[in-house]
C-alpha positions in Angstrom: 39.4 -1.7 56.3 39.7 1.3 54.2 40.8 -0.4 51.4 37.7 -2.7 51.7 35.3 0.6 52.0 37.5 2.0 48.9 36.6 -1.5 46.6 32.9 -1.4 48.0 32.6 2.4 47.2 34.2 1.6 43.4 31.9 -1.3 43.3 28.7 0.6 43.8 29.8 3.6 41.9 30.4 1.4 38.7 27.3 -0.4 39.1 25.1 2.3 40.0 26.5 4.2 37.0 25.4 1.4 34.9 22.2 0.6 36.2 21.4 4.1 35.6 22.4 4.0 32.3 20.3 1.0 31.3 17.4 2.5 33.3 17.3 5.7 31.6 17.3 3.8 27.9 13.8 2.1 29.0 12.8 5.6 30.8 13.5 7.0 27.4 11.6 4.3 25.0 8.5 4.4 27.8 8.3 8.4 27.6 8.5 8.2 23.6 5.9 5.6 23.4 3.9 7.1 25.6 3.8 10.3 23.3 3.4 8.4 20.0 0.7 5.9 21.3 -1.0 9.4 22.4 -1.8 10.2 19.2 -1.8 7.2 17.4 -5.6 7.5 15.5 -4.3 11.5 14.5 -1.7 9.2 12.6 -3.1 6.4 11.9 -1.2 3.8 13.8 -4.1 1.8 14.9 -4.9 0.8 11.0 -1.2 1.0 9.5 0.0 -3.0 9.9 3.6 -3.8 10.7 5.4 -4.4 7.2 9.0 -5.5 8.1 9.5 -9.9 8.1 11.8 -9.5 11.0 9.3 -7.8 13.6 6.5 -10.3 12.4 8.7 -13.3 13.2 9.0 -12.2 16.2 5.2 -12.1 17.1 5.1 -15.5 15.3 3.8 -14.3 11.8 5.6 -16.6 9.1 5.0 -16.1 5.6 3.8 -18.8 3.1 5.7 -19.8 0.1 4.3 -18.9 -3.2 0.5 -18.0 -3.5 -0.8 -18.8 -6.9 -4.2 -17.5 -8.5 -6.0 -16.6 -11.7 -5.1 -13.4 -14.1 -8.1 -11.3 -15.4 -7.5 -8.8 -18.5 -6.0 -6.4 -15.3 -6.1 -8.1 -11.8 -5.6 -11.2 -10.1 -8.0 -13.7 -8.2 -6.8 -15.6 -5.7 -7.4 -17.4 -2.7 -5.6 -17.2 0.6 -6.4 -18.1 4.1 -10.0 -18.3 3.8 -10.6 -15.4 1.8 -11.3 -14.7 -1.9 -9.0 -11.7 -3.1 -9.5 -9.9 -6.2 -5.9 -8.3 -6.0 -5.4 -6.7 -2.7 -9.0 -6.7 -1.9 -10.9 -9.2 -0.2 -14.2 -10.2 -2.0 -15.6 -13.0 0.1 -14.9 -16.0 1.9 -13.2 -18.8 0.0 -12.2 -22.2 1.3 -9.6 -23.7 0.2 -8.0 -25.0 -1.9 -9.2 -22.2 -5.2 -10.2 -24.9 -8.2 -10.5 -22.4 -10.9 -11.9 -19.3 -12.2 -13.6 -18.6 -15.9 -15.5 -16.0 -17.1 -18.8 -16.6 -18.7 -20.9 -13.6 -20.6 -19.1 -10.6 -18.6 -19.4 -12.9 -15.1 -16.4 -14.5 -13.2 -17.4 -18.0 -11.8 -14.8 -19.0 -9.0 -14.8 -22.2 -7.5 -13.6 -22.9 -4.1 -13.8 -26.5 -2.9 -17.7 -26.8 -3.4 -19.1 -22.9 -3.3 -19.2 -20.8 -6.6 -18.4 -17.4 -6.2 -20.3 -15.2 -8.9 -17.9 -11.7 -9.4 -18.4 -9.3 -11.9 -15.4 -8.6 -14.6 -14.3 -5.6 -11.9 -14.4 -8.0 -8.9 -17.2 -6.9 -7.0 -19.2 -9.6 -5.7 -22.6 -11.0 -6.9 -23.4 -13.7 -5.3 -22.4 -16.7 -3.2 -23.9 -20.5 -3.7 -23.1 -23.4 -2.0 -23.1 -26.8 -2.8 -23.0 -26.1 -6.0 -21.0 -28.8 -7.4 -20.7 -32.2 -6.3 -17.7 -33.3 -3.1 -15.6 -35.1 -5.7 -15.0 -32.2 -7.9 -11.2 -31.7 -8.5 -11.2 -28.2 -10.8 -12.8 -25.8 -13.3 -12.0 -27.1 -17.1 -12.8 -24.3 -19.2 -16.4 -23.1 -21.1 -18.0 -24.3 -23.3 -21.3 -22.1 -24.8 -22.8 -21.1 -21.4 -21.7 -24.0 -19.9 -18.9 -24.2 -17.1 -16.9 -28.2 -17.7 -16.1 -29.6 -14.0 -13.7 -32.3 -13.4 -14.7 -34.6 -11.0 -13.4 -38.0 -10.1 -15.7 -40.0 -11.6 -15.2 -37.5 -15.2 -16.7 -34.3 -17.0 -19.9 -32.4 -16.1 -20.9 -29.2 -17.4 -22.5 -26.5 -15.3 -25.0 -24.3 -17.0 -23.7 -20.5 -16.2 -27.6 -19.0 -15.5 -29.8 -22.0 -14.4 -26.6 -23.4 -12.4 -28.4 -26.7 -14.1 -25.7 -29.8 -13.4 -25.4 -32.7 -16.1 -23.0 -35.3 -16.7 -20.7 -34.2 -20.3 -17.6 -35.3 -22.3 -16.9 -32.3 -23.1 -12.6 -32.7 -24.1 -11.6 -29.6 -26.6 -12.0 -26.8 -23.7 -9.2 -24.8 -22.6 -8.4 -24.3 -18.4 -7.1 -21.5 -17.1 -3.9 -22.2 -15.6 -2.7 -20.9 -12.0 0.0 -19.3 -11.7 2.2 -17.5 -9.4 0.6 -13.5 -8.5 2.8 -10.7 -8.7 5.8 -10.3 -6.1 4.5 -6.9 -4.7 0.6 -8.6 -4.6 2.0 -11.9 -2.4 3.8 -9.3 0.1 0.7 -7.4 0.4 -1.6 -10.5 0.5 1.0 -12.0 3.3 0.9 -8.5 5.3 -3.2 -8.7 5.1 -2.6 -12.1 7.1 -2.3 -10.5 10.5 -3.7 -7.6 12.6 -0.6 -6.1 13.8 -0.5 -2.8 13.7 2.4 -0.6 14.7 -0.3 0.8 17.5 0.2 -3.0 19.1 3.9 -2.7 18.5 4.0 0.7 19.9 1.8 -0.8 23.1 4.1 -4.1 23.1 7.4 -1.8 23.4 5.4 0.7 26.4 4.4 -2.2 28.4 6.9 -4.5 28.1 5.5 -7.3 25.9 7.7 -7.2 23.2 10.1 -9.1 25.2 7.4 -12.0 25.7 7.4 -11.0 29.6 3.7 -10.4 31.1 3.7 -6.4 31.4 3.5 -6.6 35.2 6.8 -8.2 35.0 8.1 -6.0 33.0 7.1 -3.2 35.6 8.3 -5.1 38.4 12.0 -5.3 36.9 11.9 -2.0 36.4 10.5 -0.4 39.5 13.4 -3.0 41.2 16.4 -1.1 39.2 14.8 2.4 40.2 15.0 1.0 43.7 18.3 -0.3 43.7 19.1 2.8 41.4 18.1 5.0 45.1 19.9 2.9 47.0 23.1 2.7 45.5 22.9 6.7 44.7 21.6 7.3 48.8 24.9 5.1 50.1 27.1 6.8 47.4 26.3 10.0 48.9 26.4 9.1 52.7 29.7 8.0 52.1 30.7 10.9 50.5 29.7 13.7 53.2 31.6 11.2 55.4 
């Protein structure tokens, strides 16, 4: 019998020891979180998005390949996820896929799918129109005077940079800006633009218990249930020692 009381004390010892231990880690991270998420506008937190490819996996955030777009005489334009960027910044709305960008008398024309986006040569935005071009119109194919050429599946039109006037052209010995790959640093920051989470919500995920993909009431639950059998073992630890 005392041997049995010996193994059962030993038992509970060595468990309550290590229930406690793990306990105190999430008392620990709750209490830190707590503090930070306190005073997370004074820092910023609520604005600053989570950077790291690792954490953003595992909120479901997966990066595309490579993102292509147009060089200016200093920035990029480029199209990604619906929105027109003129490097970092987001001008507009742009659906896919981008079909081209040329400048015409100081003024960036950007086609995407059928709108024309009119920028100026430091990317701020003029003006939007839709419809512009006809369904069938593959890409931008270079200026000619004051005329934009269009490819479209039945051949060349031009597009009349001022009057937007449309008319059917054989325009050949123009020049198309070619897409190519932006910047490493520009598609990280593009890709990090994607999403809206901040370390605020990863701050609130890690307090509440989310970040583990558990409901937070869950989370609570679990933990309220080691603090009880955290008393328990602790009270019947010490009832058997003043025996």
């Amino acid at each position: 019998m005392r041997s049995f009381k010996r193994s059962l004390r030993l038992f509970m010892l060595r468990w309550h020891r290590r229930i406690g231990f793990i306990l105190s880690l999430f008392v620990i991270l709750i209490a830190i979180t707590g503090i930070v998420i306190n005073h997370a506008n004074r820092f910023g937190l609520d604005t600053r998005p989570i950077t790291s490819p690792w954490i953003l996996s595992w909120y479901g955030v997966e990066f595309v390949g490579e993102i292509k777009g147009y060089a200016t005489a200093e920035s990029w334009i480029s199209a990604f996820q619906g929105k027109l960027y003129w490097d970092s910044e987001s001008v507009g709305f742009c659906a896919e896929p981008l079909k081209g960008a040329e400048m015409v008398a100081g003024i960036w024309f950007v086609l995407c799918d059928t709108s024309l986006t009119l920028l100026t040569s430091d990317g701020e935005l003029i003006e939007i129109v839709d419809d512009v071009v006809p369904d069938n119109t593959r890409a931008l194919s270079g200026v000619h005077d004051d005329w934009l050429v269009i490819v479209t599946e039945t051949g060349m039109q031009t597009l009349h940079s001022d009057t937007l006037e449309l008319k059917p052209d054989t325009v050949t010995n123009t020049t198309a800006r070619i897409a190519t790959p932006l910047p490493a640093s520009l598609q990280a920051d593009l890709n990090f633009k994607s999403h809206s989470i901040t370390i605020e919500r990863l701050l609130l995920d890690l307090h509440s218990g989310r970040i583990l993909q558990m409901p937070g009431a869950l989370f609570n639950d679990l933990v309220a249930l080691a603090m009880i059998l955290l008393a328990l073992s602790g009270s019947w630890l010490w009832l058997q020692r003043k025996r």
